[in-house]
C-alpha distance (Angstrom), angle and dihedral (degrees) to the residues before:
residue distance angle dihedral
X1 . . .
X2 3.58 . .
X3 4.48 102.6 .
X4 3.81 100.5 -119.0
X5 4.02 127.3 143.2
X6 3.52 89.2 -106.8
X7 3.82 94.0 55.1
X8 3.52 89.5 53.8
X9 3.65 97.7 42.6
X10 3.83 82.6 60.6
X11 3.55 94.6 51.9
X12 4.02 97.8 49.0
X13 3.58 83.7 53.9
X14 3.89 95.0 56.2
X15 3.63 86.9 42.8
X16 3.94 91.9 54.4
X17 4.27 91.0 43.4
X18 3.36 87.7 48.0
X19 4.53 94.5 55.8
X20 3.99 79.0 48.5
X21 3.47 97.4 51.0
X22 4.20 89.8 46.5
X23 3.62 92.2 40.2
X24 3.84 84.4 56.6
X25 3.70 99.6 43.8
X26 4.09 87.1 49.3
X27 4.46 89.2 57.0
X28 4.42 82.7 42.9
X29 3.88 92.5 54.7
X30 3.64 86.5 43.6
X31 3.74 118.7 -86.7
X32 3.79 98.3 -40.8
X33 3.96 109.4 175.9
X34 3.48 102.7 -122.6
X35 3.69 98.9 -130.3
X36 3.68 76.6 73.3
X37 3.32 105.6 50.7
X38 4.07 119.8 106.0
X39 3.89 93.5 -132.3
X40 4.39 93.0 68.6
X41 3.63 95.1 78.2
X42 3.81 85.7 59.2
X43 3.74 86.8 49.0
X44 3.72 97.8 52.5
X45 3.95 93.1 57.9
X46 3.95 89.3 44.8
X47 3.65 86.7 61.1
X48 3.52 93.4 42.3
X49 3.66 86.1 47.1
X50 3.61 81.8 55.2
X51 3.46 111.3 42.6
X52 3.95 85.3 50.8
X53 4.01 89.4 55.1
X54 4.19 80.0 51.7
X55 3.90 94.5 52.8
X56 3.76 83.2 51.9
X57 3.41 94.5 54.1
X58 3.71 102.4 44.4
X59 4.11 80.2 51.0
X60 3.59 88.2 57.7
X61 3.76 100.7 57.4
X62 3.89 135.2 -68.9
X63 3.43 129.2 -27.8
X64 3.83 128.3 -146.2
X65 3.64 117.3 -109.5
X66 3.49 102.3 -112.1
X67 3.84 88.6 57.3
X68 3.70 97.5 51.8
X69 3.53 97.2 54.2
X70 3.52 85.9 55.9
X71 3.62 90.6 55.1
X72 3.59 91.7 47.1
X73 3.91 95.3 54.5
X74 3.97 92.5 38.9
X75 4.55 70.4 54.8
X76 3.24 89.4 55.0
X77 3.95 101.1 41.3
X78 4.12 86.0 53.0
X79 4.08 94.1 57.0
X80 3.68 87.0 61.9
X81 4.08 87.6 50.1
X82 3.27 118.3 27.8
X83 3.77 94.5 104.7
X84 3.68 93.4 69.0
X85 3.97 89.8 55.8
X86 3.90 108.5 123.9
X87 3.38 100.9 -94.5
X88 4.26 104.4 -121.2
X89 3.62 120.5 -130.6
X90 3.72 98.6 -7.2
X91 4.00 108.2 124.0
X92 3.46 107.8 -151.6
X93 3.81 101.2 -109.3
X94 4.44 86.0 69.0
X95 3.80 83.3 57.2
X96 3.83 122.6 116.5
X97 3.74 107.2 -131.3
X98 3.89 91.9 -115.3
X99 4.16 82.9 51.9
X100 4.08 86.1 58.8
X101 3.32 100.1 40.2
X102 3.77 90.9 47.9
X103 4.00 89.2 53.4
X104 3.56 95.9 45.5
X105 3.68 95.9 42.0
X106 3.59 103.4 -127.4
């Protein structure tokens, strides 16, 4: 995928269809809170996914406005998430039992 505005116009999209979809899932299976819900670990790595494509693009020259304040609050939407990022190349035997618990949601 080549990093252009566009491409990552397209991808904050999916990311935003894809909260709607969840958020409606959660009310279907009965009002789940969606902190909750299974599907926000794979949520968390799409935005990181995202906000990685975003450091790319800001490498690659300048970015309108509009675009980089949607960076910044897709930023901002990561602090409060990052924590349920799947951890990378940490089996789960090196885990700390709060690490485990956190990935398995218990």
């Amino acid at each position: 995928m080549a990093i252009s505005v566009q491409n990552f116009i397209k991808l904050a999209n999916f990311y935003n269809q894809m909260l709607v979809t969840m958020s409606a899932i959660c009310v279907e299976k009965g009002g789940i809170a969606m902190e909750n819900y299974v599907g926000r670990f794979f949520v968390a790595d799409t935005l990181e996914y995202i906000l990685e494509y975003a450091r790319r693009l800001e490498q690659a020259g300048p970015v309108p406005n509009d675009v980089a304040r949607v960076i910044k609050v897709f930023q901002e939407k990561f602090e409060g998430m990052k924590d349920l990022v799947t951890p990378t190349e940490k089996p789960i035997y090196e885990m700390t039992l709060e690490e485990f618990e956190k990935i398995m949601n218990i």
